[in-house]
Backbone as a chain_set.jsonl record, in Angstrom:
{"seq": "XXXXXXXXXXXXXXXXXXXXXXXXXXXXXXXXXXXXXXXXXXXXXXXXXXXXXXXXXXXXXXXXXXXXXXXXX", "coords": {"N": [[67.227, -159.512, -36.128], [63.829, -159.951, -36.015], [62.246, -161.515, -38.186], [59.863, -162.91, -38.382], [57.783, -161.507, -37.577], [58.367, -158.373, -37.576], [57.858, -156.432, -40.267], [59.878, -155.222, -42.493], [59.644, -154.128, -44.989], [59.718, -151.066, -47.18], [57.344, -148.982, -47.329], [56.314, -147.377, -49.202], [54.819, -144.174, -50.507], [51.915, -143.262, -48.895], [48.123, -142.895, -50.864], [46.952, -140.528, -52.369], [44.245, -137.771, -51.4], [42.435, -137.708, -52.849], [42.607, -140.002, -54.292], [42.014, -142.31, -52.553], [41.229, -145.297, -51.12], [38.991, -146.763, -48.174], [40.075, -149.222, -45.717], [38.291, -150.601, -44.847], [35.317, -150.826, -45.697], [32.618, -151.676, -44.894], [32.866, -149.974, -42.153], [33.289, -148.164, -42.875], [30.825, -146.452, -43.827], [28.862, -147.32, -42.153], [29.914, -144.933, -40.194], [29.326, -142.929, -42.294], [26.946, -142.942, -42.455], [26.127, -142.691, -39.398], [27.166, -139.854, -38.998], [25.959, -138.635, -40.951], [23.26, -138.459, -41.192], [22.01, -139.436, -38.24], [22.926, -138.401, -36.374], [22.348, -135.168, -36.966], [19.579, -136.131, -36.971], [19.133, -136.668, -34.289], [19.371, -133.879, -32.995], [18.088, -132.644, -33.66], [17.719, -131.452, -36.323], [18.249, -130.74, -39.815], [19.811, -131.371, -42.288], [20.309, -129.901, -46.266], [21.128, -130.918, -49.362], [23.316, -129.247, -50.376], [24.29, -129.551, -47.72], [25.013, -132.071, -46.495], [26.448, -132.792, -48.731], [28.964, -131.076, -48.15], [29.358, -132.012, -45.389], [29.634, -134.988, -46.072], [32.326, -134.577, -47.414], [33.4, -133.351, -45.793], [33.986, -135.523, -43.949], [35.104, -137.709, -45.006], [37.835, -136.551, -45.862], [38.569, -136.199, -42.628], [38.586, -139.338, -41.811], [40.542, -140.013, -43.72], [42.68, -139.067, -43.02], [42.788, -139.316, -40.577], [43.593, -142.514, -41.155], [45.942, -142.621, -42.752], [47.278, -141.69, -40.874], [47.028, -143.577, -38.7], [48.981, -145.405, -39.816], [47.879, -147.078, -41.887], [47.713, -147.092, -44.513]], "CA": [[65.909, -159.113, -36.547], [62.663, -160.952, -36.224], [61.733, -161.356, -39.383], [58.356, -163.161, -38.402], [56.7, -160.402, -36.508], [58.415, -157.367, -37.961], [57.907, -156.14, -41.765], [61.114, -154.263, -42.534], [59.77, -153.127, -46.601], [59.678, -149.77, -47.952], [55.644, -148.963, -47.654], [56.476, -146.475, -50.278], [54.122, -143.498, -50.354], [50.071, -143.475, -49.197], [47.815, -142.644, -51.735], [46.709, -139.175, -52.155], [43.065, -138.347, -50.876], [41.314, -138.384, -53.762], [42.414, -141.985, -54.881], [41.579, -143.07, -51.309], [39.486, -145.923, -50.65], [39.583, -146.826, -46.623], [39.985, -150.566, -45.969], [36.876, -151.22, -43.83], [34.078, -150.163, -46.517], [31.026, -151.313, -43.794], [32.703, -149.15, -41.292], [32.724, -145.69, -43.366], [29.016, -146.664, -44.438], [28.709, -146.866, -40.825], [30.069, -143.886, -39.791], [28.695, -141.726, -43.115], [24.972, -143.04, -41.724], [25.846, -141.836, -38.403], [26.987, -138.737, -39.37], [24.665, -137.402, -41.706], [21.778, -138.894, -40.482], [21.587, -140.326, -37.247], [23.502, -137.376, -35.114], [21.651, -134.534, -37.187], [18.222, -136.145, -36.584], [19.187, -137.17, -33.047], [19.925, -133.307, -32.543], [16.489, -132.0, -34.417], [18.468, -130.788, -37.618], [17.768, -131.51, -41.002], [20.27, -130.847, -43.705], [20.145, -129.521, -47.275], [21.779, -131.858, -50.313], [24.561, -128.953, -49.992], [25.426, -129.564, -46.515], [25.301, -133.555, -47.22], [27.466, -132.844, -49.157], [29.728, -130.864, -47.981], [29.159, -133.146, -44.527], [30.552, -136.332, -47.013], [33.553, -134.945, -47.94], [34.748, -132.976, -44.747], [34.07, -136.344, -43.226], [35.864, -138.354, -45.662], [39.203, -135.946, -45.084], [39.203, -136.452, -41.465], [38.816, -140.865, -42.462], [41.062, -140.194, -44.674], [43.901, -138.465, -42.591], [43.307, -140.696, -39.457], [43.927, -143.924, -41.672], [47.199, -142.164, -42.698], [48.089, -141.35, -39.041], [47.376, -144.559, -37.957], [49.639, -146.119, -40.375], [47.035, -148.259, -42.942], [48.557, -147.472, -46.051]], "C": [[64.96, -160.298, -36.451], [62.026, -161.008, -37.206], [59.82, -162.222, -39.557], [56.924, -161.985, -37.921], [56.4, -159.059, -37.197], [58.441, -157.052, -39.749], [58.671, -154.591, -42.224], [61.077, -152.881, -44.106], [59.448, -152.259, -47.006], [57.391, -149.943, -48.14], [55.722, -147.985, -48.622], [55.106, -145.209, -49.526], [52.522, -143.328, -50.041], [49.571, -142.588, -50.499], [47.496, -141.241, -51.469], [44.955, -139.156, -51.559], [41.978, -138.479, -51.869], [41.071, -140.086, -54.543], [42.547, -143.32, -53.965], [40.656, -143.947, -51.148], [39.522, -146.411, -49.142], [38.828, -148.116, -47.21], [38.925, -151.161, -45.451], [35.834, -150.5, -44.824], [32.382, -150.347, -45.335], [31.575, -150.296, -42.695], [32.945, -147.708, -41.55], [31.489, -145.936, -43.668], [28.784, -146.376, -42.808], [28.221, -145.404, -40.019], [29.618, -142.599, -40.834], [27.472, -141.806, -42.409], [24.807, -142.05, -40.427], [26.305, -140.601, -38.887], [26.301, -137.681, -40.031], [23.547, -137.722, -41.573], [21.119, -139.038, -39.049], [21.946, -138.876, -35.745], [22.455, -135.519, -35.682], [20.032, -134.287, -36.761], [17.654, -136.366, -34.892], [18.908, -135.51, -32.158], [18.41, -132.361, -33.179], [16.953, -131.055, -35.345], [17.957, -131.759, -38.577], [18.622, -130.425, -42.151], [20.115, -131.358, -44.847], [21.402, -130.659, -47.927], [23.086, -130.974, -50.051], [25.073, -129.431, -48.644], [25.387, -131.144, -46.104], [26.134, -133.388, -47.566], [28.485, -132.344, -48.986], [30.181, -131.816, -46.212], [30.373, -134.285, -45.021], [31.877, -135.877, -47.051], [34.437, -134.256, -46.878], [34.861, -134.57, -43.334], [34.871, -137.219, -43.924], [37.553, -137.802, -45.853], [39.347, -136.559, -43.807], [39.512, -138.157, -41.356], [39.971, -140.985, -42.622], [42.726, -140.1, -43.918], [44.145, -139.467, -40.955], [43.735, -142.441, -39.944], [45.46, -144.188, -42.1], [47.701, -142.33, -41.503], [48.188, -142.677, -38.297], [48.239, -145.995, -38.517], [49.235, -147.702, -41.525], [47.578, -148.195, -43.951], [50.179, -146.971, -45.851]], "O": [[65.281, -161.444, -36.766], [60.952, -160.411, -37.126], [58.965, -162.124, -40.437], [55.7, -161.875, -37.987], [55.31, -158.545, -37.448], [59.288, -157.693, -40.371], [58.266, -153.429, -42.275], [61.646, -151.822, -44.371], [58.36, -152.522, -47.519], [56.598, -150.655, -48.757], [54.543, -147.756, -48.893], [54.604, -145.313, -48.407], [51.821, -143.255, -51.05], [50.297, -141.785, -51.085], [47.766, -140.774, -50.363], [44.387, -140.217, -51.3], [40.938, -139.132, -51.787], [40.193, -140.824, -54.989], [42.869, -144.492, -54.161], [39.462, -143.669, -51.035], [40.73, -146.4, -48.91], [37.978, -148.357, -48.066], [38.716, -152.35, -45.693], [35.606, -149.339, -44.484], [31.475, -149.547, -45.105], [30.651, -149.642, -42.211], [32.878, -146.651, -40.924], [31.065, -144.786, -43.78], [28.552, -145.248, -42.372], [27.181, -144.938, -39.554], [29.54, -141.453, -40.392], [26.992, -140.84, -41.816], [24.003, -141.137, -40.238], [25.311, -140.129, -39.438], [26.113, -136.478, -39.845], [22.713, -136.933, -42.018], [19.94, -138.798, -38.79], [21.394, -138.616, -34.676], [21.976, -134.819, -34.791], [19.401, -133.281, -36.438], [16.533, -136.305, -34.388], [18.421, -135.526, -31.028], [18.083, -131.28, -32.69], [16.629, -129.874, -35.215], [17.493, -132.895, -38.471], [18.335, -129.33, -42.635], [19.884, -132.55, -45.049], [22.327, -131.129, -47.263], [24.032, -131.592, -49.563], [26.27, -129.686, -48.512], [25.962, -131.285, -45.025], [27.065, -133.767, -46.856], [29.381, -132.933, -49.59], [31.344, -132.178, -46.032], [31.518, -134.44, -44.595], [32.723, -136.712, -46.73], [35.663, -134.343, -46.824], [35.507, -134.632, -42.287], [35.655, -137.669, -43.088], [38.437, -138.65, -45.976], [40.192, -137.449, -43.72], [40.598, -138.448, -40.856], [40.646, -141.795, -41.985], [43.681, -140.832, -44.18], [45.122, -140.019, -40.45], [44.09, -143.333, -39.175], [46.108, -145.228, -41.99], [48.567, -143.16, -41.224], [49.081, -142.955, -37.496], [48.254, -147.126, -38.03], [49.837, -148.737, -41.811], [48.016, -149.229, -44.455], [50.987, -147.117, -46.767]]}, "num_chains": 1, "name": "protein.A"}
C-alpha cells in the first residue's frame, strides 16, 4: 500500500441534506446568483419570492447530491 497518496479510513456516512453545508461557500453564492438571477433575467423572466424559493432549494438538492456523487464528504 501507498500510504502517502492513498487514504484507506472509513469516511463513515455523508451528512444528510438538510445538515449540508457544501465546501466551496463562494461557489454556491456563485451559482445561486446565476441561477436565480442572472439566467432568469438573461431569458426575460422574472420570478415570484415563491419560485425563489422553491428555485433555492431544488437547486441546493441537485449541489447537494452532486457533492455526494463526487465523493466530498
Amino acid at each position: 500500500m501507498n500510504w502517502d497518496v492513498e487514504d484507506y479510513r472509513n469516511r463513515g456516512e455523508p451528512p444528510a441534506w438538510m445538515e449540508w453545508t457544501p465546501i466551496s461557500s463562494i461557489a454556491y453564492l456563485v451559482q445561486w446568483f446565476m441561477y436565480i438571477w442572472l439566467v432568469p433575467f438573461a431569458l426575460g423572466l422574472a420570478l415570484t419570492p415563491m419560485g425563489i424559493l422553491f428555485t433555492t432549494v431544488l437547486l441546493d438538492w441537485f449541489q447537494y447530491r452532486r457533492a455526494i456523487s463526487n465523493g466530498h464528504y
